[in-house]
N, C-alpha and C positions, 0 to 999 in steps of 0.2 A: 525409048523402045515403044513400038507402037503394042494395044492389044493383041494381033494377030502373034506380033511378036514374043509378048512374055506367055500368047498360049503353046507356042512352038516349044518354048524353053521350059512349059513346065510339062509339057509331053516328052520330052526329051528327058528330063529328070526321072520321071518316074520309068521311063523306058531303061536308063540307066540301073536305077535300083533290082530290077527286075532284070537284069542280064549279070550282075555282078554279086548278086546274095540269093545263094540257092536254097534258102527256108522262104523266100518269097512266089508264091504263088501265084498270084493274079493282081491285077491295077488296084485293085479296091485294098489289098493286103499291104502293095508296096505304099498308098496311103498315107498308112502308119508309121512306116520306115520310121525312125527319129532324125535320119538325116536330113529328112525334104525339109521341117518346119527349118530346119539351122539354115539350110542355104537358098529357099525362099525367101526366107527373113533377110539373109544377109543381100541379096541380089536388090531388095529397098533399100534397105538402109545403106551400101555402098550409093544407090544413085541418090538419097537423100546427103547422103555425107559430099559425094564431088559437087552439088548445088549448094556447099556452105551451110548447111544443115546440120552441123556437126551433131548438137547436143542431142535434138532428138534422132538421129542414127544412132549413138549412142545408147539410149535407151530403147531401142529397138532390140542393137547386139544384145541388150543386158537380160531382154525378158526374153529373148531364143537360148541363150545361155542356161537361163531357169528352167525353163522348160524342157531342154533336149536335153538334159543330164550332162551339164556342162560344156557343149561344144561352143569354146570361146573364137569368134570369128570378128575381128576388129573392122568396123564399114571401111576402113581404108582400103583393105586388101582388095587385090582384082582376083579375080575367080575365071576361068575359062567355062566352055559349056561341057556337060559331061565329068562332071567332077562328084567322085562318091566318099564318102563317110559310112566306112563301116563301122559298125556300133556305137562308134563319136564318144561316149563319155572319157572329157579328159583332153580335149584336143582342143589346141590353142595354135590360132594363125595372126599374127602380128600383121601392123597397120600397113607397111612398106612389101608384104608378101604378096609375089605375082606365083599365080598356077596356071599352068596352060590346059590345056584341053585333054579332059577324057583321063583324069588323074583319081588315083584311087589309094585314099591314105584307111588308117585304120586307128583305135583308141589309142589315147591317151599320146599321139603326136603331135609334136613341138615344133611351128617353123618360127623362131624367134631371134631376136637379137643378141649382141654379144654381151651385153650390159650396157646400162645408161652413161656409165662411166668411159666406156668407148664411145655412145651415142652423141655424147655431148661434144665432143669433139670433129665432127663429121660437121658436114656444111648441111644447114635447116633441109634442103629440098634432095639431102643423099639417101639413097635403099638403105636400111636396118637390116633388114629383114632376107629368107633365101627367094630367090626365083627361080623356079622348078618348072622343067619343061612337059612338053606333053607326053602324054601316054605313062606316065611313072606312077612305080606301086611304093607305098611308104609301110614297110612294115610297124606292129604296135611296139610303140613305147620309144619308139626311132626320134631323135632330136636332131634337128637341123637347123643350124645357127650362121647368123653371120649372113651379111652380102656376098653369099656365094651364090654360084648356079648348079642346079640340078639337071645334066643335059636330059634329050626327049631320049625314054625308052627307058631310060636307067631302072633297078632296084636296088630300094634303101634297108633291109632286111631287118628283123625286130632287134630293140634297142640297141642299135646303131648312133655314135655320137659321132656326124660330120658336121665339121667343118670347116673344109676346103673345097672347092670347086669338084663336080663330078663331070667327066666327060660324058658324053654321050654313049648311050649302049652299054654303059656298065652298071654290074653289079656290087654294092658295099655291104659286107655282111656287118651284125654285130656281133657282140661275143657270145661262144658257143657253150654249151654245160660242159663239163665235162666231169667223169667219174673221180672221184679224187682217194676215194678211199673203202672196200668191200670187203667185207668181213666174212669169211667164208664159214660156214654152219657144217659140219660134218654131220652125215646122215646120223650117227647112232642119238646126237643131241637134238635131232627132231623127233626122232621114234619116243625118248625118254622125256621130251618137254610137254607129250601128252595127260594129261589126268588117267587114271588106273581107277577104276570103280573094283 
């Protein structure tokens, strides 16, 4: 990528952050954001990692990692453009993980594999990891596992455990709260659970 080019893409980032997190103010505030250092970082160290560069890619991932408050982003992964991290701590994208464009995940999400014990079985050059299309919102704490796909448009709602393939245009909720049990307080035992001076 030439310079004009990684300046297109880092205007593009922070034009992102600034249209998707509405406590962000102005360029100089989206700055800060903690997602830009993770996926600047990772936008080197991806191109250090495909020139055979593994080790220090690696240590790239490792000090964006430190720094953003854990957003673990392995140099293998492809990244699209327009891709957000809100608040990031906690979010781990595995080596074989494709994202397409203009995707917007949240803390503490997981795009990772089934285990090594399935991994190892799998042919060296097969996807691990999910590939998730464009325009998709990952809610927090949402784990998405496995060589599935995430079709374009979809939402993965908070911690939501897929995985099996998502069509296109849909929505996966995860589980809901729900009331399980209210104890009803009768008036006269509030009146009387007061102090009497």
């Amino acid at each position: 990528m030439s310079a004009a080019g990684w300046w297109r893409t880092a205007a593009d980032d922070l034009r992102v952050v600034r249209e998707r997190d509405p406590s962000i103010g102005s360029r100089t505030e989206a700055l800060l954001h903690p997602a830009l250092p993770a996926i600047w970082t990772h936008r080197v160290a991806h191109r250090l990692y495909r020139r055979g560069l593994r080790r220090t890619a690696r240590l790239l991932a490792n000090l964006a990692r430190a720094w953003c408050g854990g957003v673990e982003i392995h140099p293998g992964a492809r990244i699209g453009r327009g891709f957000f991290i809100d608040h990031g701590a906690g979010v781990v994208i595995g080596e074989t993980a494709v994202i397409g464009a203009d995707v917007t995940i949240f803390q503490q999400v997981t795009l990772g594999s089934t285990g090594w014990w399935h991994d190892r079985r799998r042919p060296a050059e097969a996807r691990r990891h999910p590939e998730i299309g464009d325009r998709v919102v990952i809610g927090a704490n949402a784990t998405v596992l496995g060589p599935i796909t995430v079709g374009h448009d979809s939402v993965i709602g908070a911690q939501a455990l897929v995985i099996r393939d998502v069509p296109a245009g849909s929505r996966v909720l995860g589980p809901v709260a729900a009331l399980a049990h209210r104890e009803a307080r009768r008036p006269e035992a509030i009146v009387h659970s007061f102090p009497t001076w």
